[in-house]
C-alpha positions as CSV (number, residue, x, y, z in Angstrom):
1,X,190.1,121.9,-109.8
2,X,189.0,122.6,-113.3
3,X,191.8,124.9,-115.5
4,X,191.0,128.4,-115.4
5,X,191.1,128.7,-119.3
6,X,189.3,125.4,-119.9
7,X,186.3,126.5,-117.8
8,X,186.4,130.0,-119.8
9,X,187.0,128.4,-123.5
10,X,184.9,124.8,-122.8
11,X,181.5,126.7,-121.2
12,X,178.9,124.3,-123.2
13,X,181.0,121.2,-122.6
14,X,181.5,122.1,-118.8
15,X,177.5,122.9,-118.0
16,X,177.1,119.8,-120.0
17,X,179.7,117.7,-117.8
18,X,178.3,119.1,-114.8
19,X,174.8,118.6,-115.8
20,X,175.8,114.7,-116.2
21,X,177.0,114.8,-112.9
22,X,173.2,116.5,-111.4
23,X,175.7,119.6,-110.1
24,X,173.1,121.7,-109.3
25,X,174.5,125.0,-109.3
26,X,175.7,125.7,-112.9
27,X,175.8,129.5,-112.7
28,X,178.9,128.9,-110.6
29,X,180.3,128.6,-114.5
30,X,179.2,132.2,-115.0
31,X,180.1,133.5,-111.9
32,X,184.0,132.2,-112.0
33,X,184.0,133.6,-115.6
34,X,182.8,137.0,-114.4
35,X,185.2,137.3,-111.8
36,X,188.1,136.1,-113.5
37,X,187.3,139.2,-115.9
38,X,187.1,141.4,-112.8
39,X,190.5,140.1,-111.8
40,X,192.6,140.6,-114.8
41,X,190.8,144.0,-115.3
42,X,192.3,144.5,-111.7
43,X,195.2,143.5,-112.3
44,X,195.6,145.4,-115.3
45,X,194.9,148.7,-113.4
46,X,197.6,147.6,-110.5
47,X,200.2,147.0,-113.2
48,X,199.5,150.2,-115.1
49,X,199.8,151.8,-111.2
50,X,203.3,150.3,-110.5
51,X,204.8,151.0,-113.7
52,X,204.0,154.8,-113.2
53,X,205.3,154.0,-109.6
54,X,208.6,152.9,-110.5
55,X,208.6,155.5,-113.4
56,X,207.8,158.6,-110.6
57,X,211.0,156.5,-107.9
58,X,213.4,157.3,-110.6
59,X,212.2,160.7,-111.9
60,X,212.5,161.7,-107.9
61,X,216.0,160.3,-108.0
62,X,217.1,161.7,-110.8
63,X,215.6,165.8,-109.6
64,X,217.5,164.9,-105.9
65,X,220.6,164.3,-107.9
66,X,220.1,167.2,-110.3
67,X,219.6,169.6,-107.2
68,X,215.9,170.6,-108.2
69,X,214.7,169.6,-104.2
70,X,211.3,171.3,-104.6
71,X,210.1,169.3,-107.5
72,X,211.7,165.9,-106.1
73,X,209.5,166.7,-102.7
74,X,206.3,167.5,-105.4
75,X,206.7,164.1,-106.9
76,X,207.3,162.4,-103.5
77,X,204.0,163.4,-102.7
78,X,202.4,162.2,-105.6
79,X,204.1,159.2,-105.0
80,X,202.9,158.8,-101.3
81,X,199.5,158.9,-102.8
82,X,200.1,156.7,-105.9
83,X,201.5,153.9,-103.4
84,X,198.2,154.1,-101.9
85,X,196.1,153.4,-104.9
86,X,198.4,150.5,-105.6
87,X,197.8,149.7,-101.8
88,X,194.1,149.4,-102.2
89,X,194.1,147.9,-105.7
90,X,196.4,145.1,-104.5
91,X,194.4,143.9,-101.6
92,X,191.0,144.1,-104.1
93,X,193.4,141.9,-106.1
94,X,193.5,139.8,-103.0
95,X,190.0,139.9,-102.4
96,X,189.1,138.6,-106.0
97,X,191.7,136.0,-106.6
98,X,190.3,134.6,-102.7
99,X,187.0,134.4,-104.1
100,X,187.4,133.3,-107.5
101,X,189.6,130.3,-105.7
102,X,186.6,129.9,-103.1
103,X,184.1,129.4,-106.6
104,X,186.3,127.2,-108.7
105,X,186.9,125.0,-105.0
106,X,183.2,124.2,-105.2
107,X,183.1,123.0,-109.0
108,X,183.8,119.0,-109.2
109,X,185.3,117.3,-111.9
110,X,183.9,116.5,-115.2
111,X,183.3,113.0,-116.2
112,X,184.8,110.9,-119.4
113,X,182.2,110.5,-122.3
114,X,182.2,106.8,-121.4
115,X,180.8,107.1,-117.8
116,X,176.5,106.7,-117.5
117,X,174.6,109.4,-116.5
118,X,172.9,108.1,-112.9
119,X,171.8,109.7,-109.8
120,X,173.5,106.5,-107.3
121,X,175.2,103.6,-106.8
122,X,172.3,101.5,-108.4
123,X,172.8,102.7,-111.4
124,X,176.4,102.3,-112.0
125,X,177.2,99.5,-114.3
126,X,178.7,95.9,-114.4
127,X,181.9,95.9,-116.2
128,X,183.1,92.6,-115.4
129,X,182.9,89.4,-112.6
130,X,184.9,86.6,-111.7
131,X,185.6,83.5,-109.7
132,X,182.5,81.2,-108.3
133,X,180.1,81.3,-105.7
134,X,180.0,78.9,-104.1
135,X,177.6,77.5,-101.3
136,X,178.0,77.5,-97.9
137,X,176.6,75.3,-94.6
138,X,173.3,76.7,-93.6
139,X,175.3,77.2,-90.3
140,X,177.8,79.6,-91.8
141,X,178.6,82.5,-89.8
142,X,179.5,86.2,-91.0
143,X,182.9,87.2,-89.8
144,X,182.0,89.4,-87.0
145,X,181.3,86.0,-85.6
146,X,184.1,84.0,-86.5
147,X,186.1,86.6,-85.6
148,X,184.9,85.9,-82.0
149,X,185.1,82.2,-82.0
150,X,188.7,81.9,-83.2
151,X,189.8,85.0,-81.6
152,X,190.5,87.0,-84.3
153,X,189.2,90.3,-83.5
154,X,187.5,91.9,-80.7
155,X,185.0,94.8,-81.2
156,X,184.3,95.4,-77.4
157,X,188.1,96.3,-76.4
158,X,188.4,98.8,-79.2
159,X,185.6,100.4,-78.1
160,X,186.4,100.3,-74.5
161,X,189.9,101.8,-75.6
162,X,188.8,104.1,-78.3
163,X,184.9,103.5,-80.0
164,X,183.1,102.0,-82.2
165,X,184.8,101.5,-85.7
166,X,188.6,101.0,-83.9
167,X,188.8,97.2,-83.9
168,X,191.6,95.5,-81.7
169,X,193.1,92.5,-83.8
170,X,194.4,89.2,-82.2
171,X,197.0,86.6,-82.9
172,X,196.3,85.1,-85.8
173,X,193.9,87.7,-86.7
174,X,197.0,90.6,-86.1
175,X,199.3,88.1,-88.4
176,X,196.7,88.2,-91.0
177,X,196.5,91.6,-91.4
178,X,200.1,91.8,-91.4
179,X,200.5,89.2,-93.8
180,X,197.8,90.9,-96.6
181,X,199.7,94.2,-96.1
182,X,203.0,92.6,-97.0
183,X,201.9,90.3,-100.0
184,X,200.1,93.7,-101.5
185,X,203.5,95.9,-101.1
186,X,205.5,92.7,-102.7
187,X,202.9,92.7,-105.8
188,X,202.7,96.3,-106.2
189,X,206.9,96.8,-105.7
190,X,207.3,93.7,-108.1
191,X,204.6,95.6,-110.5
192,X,207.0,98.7,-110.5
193,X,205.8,100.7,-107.9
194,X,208.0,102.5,-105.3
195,X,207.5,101.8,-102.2
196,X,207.6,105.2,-99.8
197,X,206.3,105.5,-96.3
198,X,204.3,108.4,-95.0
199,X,203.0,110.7,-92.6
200,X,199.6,109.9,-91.1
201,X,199.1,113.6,-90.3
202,X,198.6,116.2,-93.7
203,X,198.6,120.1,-93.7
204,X,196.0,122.3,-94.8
205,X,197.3,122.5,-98.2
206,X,197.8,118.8,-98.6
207,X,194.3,118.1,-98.3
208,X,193.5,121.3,-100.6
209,X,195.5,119.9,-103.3
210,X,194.3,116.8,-103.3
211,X,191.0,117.7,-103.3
212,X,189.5,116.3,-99.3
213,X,189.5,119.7,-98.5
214,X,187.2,122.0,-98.4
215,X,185.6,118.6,-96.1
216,X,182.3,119.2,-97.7
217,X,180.5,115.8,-95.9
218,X,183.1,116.4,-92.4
219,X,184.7,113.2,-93.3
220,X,188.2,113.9,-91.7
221,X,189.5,113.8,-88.5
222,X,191.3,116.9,-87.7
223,X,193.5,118.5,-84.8
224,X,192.5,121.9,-84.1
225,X,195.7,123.1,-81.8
226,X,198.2,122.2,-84.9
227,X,195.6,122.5,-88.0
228,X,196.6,119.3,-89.0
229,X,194.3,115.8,-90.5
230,X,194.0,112.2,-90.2
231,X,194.6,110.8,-93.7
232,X,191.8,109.1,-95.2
233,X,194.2,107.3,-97.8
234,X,197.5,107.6,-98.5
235,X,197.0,108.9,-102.2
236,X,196.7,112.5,-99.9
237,X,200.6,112.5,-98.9
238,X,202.3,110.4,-101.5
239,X,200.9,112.6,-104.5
240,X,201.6,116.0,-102.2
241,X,205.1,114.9,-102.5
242,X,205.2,116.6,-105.9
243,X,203.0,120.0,-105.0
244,X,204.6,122.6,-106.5
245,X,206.8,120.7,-109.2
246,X,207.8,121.0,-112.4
247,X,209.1,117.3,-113.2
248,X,211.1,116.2,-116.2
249,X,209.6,114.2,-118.7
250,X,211.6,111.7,-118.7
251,X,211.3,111.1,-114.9
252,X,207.3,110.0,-116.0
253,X,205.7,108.1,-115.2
254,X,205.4,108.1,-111.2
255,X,204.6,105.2,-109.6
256,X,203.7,105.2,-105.8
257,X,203.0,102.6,-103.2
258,X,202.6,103.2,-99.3
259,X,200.5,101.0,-96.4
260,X,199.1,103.0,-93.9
261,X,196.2,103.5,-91.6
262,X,193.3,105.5,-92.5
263,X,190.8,107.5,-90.7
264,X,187.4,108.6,-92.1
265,X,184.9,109.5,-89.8
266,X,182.0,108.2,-91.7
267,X,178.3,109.4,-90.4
268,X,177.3,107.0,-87.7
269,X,174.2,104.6,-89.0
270,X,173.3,101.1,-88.1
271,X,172.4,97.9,-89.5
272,X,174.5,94.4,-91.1
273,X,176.2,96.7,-93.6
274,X,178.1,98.9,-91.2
275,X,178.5,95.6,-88.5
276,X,182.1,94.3,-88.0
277,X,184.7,95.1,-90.4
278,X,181.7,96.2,-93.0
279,X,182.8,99.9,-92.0
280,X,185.2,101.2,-89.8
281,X,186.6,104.9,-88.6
282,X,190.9,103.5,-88.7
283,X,191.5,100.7,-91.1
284,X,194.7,99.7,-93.0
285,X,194.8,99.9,-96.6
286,X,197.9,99.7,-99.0
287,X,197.4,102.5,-101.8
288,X,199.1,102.8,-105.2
289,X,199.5,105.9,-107.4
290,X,200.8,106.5,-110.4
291,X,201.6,110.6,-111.9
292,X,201.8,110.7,-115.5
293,X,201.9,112.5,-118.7
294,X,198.4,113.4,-120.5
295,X,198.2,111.2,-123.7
296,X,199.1,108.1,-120.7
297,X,196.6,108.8,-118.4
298,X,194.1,106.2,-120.1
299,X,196.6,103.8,-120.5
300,X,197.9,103.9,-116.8
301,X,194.3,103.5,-115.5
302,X,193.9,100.1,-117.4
303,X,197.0,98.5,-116.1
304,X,195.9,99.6,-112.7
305,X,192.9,97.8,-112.9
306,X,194.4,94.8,-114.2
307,X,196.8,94.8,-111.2
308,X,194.0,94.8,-109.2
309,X,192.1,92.3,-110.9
310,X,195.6,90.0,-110.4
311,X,195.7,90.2,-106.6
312,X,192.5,89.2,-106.2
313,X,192.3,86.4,-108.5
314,X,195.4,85.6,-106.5
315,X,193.7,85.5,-103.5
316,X,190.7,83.6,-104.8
317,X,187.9,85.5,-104.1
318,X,184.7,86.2,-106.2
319,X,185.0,89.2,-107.3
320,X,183.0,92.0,-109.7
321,X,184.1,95.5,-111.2
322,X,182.0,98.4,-111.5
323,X,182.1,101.5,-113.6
324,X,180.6,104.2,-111.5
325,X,178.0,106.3,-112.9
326,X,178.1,110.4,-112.9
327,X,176.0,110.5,-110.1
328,X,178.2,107.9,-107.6
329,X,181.4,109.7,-108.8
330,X,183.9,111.3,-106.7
331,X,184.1,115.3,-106.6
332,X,187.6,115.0,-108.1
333,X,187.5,111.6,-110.2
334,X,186.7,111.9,-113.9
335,X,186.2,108.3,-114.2
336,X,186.2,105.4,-111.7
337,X,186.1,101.9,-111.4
338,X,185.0,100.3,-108.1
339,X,186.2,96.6,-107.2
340,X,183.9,94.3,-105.1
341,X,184.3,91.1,-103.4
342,X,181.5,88.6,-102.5
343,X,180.7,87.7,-99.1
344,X,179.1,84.9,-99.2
345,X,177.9,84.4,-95.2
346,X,176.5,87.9,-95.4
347,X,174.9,87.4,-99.1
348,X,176.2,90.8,-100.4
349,X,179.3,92.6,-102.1
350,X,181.8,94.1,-100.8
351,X,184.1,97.1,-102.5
352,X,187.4,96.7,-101.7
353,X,188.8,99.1,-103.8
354,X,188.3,102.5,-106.3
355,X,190.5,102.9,-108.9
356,X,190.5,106.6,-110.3
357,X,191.8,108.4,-112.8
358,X,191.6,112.3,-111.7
359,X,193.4,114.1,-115.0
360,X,194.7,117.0,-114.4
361,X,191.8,118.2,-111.9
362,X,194.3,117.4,-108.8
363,X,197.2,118.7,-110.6
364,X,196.0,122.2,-111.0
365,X,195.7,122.2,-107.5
366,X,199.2,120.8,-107.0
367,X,200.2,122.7,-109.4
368,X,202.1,119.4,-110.9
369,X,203.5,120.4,-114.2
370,X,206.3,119.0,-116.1
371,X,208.4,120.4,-119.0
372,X,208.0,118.8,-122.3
373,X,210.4,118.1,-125.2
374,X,209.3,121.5,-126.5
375,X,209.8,122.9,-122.8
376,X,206.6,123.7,-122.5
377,X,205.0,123.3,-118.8
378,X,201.8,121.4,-118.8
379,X,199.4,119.5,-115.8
380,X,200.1,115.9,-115.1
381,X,197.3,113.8,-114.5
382,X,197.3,111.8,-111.2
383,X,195.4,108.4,-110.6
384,X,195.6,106.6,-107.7
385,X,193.7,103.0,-106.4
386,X,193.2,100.5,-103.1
387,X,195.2,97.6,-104.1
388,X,194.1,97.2,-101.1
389,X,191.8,98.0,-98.7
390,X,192.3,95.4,-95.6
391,X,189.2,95.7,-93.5
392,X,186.8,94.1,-96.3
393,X,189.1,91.5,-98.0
394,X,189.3,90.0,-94.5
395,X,185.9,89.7,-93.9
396,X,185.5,88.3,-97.1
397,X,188.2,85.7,-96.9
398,X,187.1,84.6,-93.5
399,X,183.5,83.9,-94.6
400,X,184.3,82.3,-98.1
401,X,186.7,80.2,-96.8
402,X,185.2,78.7,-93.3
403,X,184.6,74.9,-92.7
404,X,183.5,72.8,-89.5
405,X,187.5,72.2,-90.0
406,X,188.4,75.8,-89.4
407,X,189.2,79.1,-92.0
408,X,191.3,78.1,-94.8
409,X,194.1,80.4,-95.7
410,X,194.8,81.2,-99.6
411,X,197.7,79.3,-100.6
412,X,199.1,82.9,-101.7
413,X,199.5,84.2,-98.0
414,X,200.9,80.9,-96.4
415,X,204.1,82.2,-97.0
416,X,203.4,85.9,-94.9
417,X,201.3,83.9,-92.5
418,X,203.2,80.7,-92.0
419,X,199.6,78.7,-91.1
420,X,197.8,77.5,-93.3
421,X,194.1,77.1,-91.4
422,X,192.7,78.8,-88.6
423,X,191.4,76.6,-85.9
């Protein structure tokens, strides 16, 4: 969430971040502001309170020791009753600091300068494309399809075991998968990220402090009996590893990789773009992450991208990046880029991955600091990206790469797969 003192100091430029965004409700800004002044003028009574608390526990002490009973046992009274203003003025403390959380909970992130004010995904901008095109048979089929003829994957079973959106993957359709999941945890390991394996299942705070919860749109699956949630990306464990830190600088920057299945529950609809593997309720992804200081937070973001950009040149597939508009941004992301594939059987794009950079709005949820040369404590900012998301990429490379011969594999992945066509 938003710093306390940025949102008190930075009013104008907060409404007008917001405003970019379409937030509707800017006199949450006033509200938070007025509160917070109720809570330190709260807190400045309950300190004032306990000091003459303490002060009254030793004057006691010192009239039991001096003999002088009756005016210990006049001040014990007075204490009895002082302990219950503190009482009451503590759990208003309470009360405030609960809400005030509960108001700044609700205010998203502001966007960078450079990101277009827009209202949805249409009007988020072209950054960049690559590869070619190319043309298929008029015959060509879209991968829910092949996936049937060569055996690949089976939609039925998974929804006979579990639903729809729980596909059940087969031979060389299961050694695909694996393969892609392996040859993105080799790139991003070689690219200096650490590889770390993690729960599937995240507390309550977890999701707090990365910002999925509070589940405004009831995206995650959750388990009522132990409180706990389906991930819907590993960026929610790997970058609660360092809630509650204070990390050295000269342990920055972080840099975090982890495959692991992902559940989103994703409002049920209909139609070519949510057929197959277009959108699912568990897919795999492998995520990276990277937890660094302020002044690299721009930096880090562009070498992301380019990594991304890398494995999917590597994999030869056209592909485009998009810079997301205010009003297609995430609640915590102040700037995002969005990578897309072409699929060329279904004649549309693809995204594959979102590569974010969050500043410090997760970290003052985390409460993430680190100690400067200085020894000062200041927020990291956290940035995490798909590199990436399995589901897509595989219905991509089945449909730009079928023949009447059979599904080519990219030369990259012969080595995982050990084939080199699907037949």
């Amino acid at each position: 969430m938003l710093e306390l003192n940025y949102i008190k100091e930075n009013k104008k430029e907060v409404i007008f971040g917001l405003e970019k965004r379409n937030f509707k409700n800017l006199g949450l800004v006033d509200e938070i502001i007025l509160i917070d002044k109720k809570r330190r003028e709260t807190q400045k009574k309950l300190d004032s309170k306990l000091h003459e608390s303490n002060s009254l526990t030793n004057e006691i002490g010192f009239f039991f020791k001096s003999g002088k009973l009756k005016k210990a046992e006049t001040l014990k009274l007075k204490s009895i009753d002082l302990k219950k203003t503190t009482k009451l003025l503590q759990e208003k403390l309470n009360s405030i600091e609960k809400k005030l959380s509960e108001l700044r909970f609700q205010v998203p992130n502001i966007p960078k300068s450079i990101v277009k004010k827009g209202f949805s995904e249409k009007d988020n901008e072209e950054i960049e494309k690559h590869g070619k095109i190319n043309k298929l048979d008029d015959d060509s089929m879209p991968h829910w399809e092949l996936a049937k003829k060569y055996n690949l994957i089976d939609f039925d079973i998974g929804s006979k075991i579990t639903g729809a959106g729980f596909p059940v993957y087969i031979d060389k359709g299961a050694k695909l998968q694996r393969a892609l999941i392996n040859f993105f945890i080799d790139k991003n390991v070689k690219a200096g990220y650490k590889e770390i394996q993690v729960p599937s299942l995240v507390n309550e705070a977890s999701g707090v402090g990365t910002g999925q919860l509070p589940d405004k749109e009831g995206q995650m699956y959750h388990i009522n009996q132990e409180n706990l949630y389906l991930i819907p990306t590993s960026e929610v464990p790997l970058t609660n590893i360092y809630r509650n830190k204070i990390i050295s600088e000269n342990s920055l920057p972080i840099n975090m990789t982890s495959y692991t299945p992902c559940f989103r529950r994703e409002a049920g609809s209909y139609g070519s773009h949510v057929r197959g593997l277009n959108r699912l309720h568990q897919f795999d992804k492998v995520e990276i992450v990277k937890i660094v200081a302020p002044n690299k937070s721009s930096s880090a973001l562009e070498e992301m991208i380019s990594h991304v950009k890398g494995l999917l040149i590597e994999l030869e597939l056209p592909f485009r990046i998009l810079r997301l508009c205010s009003g297609d941004l995430g609640f915590t992301s102040s700037l995002t880029y969005d990578f897309e594939i072409y699929s060329i059987a279904q004649k549309k794009w693809l995204e594959v991955s979102s590569v974010s950079n969050f500043e410090s709005f997760q970290a003052e949820r985390l409460q993430l600091r680190y100690k400067n040369k200085k020894g000062e404590k200041k927020l990291l900012h956290t940035l995490n990206g798909s590199s990436l998301a399995l589901p897509r990429v595989i219905a991509a490379l089945l449909e730009n790469n079928q023949s009447k011969k059979g599904i080519k594999i990219p030369k990259v992945l012969i080595p995982y797969t050990k084939f080199d066509m699907i037949y």
